[in-house]
N, C-alpha and C positions, 0 to 999 in steps of 0.2 A: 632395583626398586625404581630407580630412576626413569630406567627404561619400559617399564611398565605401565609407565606415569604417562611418560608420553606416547605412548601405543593409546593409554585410553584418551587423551586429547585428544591423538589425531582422531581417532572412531566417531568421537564427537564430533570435531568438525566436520567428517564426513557426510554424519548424517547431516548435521546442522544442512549441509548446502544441498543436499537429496531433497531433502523438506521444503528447503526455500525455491528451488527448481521445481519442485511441486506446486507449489502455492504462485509464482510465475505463468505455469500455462498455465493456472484457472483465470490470473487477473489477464491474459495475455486476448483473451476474446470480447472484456466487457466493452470496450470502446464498438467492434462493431454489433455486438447484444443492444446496447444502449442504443445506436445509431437507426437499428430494427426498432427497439421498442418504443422509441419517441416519436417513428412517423405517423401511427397513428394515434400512440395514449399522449396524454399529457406529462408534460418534460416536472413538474413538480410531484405528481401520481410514482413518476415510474423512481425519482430520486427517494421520497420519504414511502411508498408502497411498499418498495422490496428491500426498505430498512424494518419497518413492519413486520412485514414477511418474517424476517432472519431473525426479528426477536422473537418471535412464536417460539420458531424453532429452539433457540437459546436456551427460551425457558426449560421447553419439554427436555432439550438436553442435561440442563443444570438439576434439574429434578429428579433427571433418569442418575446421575451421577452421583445425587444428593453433596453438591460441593457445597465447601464454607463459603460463608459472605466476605465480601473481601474486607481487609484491616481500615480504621480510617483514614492511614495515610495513601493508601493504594484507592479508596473511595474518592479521594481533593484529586489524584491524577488521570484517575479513568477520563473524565471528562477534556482531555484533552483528547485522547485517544477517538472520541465520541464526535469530536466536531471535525478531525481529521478524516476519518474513513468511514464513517457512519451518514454525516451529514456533509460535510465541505465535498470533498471529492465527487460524491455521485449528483451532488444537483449540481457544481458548476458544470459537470461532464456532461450531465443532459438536459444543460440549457445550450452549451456548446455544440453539441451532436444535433440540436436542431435544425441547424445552417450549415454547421459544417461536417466536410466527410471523418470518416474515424481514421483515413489516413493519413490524412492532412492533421488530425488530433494526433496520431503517433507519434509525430514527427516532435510537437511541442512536451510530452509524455517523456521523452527520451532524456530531459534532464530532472527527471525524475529520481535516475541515482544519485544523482549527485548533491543532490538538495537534501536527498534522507541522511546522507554521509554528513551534510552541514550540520544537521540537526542532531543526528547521532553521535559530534561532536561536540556539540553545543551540549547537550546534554548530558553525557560522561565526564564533563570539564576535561576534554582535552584539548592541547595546545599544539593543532599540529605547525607543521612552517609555512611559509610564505608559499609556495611554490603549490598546497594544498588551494590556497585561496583562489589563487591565481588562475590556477585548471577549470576550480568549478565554476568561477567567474565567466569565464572562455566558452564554456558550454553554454552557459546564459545565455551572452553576447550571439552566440552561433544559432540562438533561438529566436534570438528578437532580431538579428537581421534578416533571417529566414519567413518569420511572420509580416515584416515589412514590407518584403522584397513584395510575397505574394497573398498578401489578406487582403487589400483592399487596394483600389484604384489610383489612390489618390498617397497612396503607400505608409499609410496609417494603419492601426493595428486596430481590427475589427473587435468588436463587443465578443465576440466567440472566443478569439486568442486571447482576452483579457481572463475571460471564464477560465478558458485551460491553463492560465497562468495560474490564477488565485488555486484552482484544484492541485495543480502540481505543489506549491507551499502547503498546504494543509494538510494533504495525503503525506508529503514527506514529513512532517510534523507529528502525524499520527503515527505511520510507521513506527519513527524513531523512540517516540515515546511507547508506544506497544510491545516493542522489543524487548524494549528496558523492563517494564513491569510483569511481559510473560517470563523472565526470568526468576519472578516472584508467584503470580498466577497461575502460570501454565498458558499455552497459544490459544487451546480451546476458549478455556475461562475469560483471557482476558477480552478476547470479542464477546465473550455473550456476554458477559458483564456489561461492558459500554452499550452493546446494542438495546439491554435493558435500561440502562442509565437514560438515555436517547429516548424513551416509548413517549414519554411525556410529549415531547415534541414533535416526532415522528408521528403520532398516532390522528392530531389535530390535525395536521397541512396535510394528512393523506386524505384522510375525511373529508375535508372541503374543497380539495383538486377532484375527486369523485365525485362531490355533489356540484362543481360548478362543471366539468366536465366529463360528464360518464362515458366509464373506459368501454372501447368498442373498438376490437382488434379480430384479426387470423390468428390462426393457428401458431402462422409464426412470430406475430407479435408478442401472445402469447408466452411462445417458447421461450423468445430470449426474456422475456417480464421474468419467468423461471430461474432462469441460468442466472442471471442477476443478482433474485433474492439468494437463494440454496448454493452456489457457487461462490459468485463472484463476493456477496457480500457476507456470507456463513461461513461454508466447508474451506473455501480456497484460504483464508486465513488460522485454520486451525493448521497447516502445515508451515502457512506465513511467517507467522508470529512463532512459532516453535524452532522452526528453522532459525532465525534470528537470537532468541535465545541459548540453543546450543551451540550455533557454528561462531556467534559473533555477529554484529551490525553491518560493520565495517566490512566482515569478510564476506557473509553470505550476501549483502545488499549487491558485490558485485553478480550475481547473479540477475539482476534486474536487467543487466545488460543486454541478453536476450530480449525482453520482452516488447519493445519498440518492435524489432525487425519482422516475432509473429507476430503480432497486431497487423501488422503492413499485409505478411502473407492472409491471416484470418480476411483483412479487408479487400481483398484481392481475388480470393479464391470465393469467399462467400457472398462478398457484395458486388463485385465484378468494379471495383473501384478501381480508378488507375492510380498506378505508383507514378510518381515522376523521376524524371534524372536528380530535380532540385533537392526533392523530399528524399531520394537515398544519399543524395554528397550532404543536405544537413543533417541527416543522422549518423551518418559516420563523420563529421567533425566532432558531433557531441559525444558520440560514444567514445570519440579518441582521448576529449577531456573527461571524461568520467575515467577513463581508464587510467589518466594521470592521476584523480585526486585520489585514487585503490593504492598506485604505487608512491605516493607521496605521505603514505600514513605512518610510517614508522616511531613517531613520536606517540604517538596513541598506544603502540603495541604493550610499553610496558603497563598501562594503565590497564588494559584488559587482562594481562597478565597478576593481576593486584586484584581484578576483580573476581577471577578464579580461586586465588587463594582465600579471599574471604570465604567466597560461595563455597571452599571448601572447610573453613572453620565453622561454619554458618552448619552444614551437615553434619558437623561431629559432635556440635552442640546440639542439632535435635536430635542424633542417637543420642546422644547421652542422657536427655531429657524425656527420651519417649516420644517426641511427635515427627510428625509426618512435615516434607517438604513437599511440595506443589512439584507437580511434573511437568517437563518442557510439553 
């Protein structure tokens, strides 16, 4: 029985990190999508436009699905999830993206695991050790010397790398708290939900970037306007957030790992941007400390293990009761 038990864990995890590796290449383009669609639309249009966009879609999703409204305690947290990846992320990224390259943004992007692992911590109340801190500290540091070195002249950190700072916190904030509640939601739900939650706001600053700026783009301006809304801010989170939910925060987040290095390529092959020597040695310092605070978690392990056995009390009480659990 035992062994049965753990066959289906591992199955899960497996998918978990198939999912998350999914939902990886779709965020793995938006830096150079954004990069496209800012040079001609307006950098506030293209952030709250294709947040817009994605709740259309949400809704006609949520309709087409006829899902429940969410509980009210999952209502008080959506809204963080909302200011994470709905709103913070994509305007400071295409306010960033208007000056700077999306390689030179990869590069800052890259402590991105590590920041969702903080938060993913923070938010599961666990305690990992000293040596957790320390790693993702180390990637930081390996971020702000790197933006130093080469943002600005005078070797001050430009208004761009501040952006891509503030977005790396909020996105890992949102992550980690999305994670948490598509374990309750579902991946799907819990983006369309927030992206609904978001319309109030998103729908206003789109309207009046339109009316002080009317969008006038190519084709392929267009396109990545597209891959933005439908991708990178809809679809590519319905495997995000699920992946997450079933493989684990902690374990599937290491898959983010990847996603620096395509970006780099994305920005390379399609924007014909140059990589530098600089921008690969600091993403392989960071990614060396993200890979320490992955293997520095074991204090965490038994608490995800606590959280399965609920979630698995949690399913025997709704058979037993008759109702339905939300699906990853």
């Amino acid at each position: 029985m035992r062994s049965k038990s753990s066959a289906t864990d591992g199955s899960t995890v497996t998918a978990g990190l198939a999912l998350g590796a999914l939902g990886v290449l779709a965020f793995s383009m938006s830096l150079p999508a954004t990069r496209v669609a800012v040079h001609d639309l307006d950098p506030w249009f293209v952030a709250f436009g294709r947040a817009v966009g994605a709740a259309l879609l949400a809704l006609a999703y949520l309709r087409w699905t006829r899902s429940p409204r969410p509980t009210p305690a999952q209502w008080r947290r959506l809204p963080v999830v909302a200011l994470g990846v709905v709103v913070g992320f994509p305007l400071f990224t295409s306010l960033a993206l208007t000056s700077q390259t999306s390689a030179h943004s990869a590069v800052v992007i890259t402590v991105l695991p590590a920041m969702t692992a903080v938060f993913a911590a923070l938010r599961a109340g666990e305690r990992p050790p000293p040596a957790f801190w320390l790693a993702s500290g180390g990637g930081l540091v390996a971020v702000l010397v790197f933006l130093v070195a080469t943002g600005a002249v005078h070797g001050s950190l430009t208004v761009a790398d501040l952006y891509l700072l503030a977005a790396v916190v909020l996105c890992g904030l949102g992550y980690a708290e999305g994670g948490v509640l598509a374990r309750e939601l579902g991946g799907a739900r819990t983006i369309c939900w927030a992206l609904l939650l978001a319309l109030p706001v998103t729908l206003p600053i789109a309207l009046v970037a339109a009316i002080q700026h009317p969008p006038h783009t190519g084709a392929g301006g267009w396109a990545a306007f597209g891959y933005l809304t439908a991708v990178s801010m809809f679809l590519g989170f319905f495997a995000w957030y699920a992946g997450l939910a079933r493989g684990g925060i902690a374990k599937v987040g290491q898959v983010q790992l990847a996603q620096p290095v395509l970006t780099l390529l994305w920005s390379a092959l399609l924007l014909g941007e140059p990589v530098t020597a600089a921008s690969i040695g600091a993403a392989a310092v960071v990614l060396g400390c993200v890979v320490l605070t992955q293997r520095t978690r074991a204090a965490g392990q038994g608490r995800r293990v606590s959280f399965h056995q609920s979630e698995g009390s949690l399913v025997a009480a709704s058979a037993s009761s008759g109702t339905r659990t939300p699906e990853a």
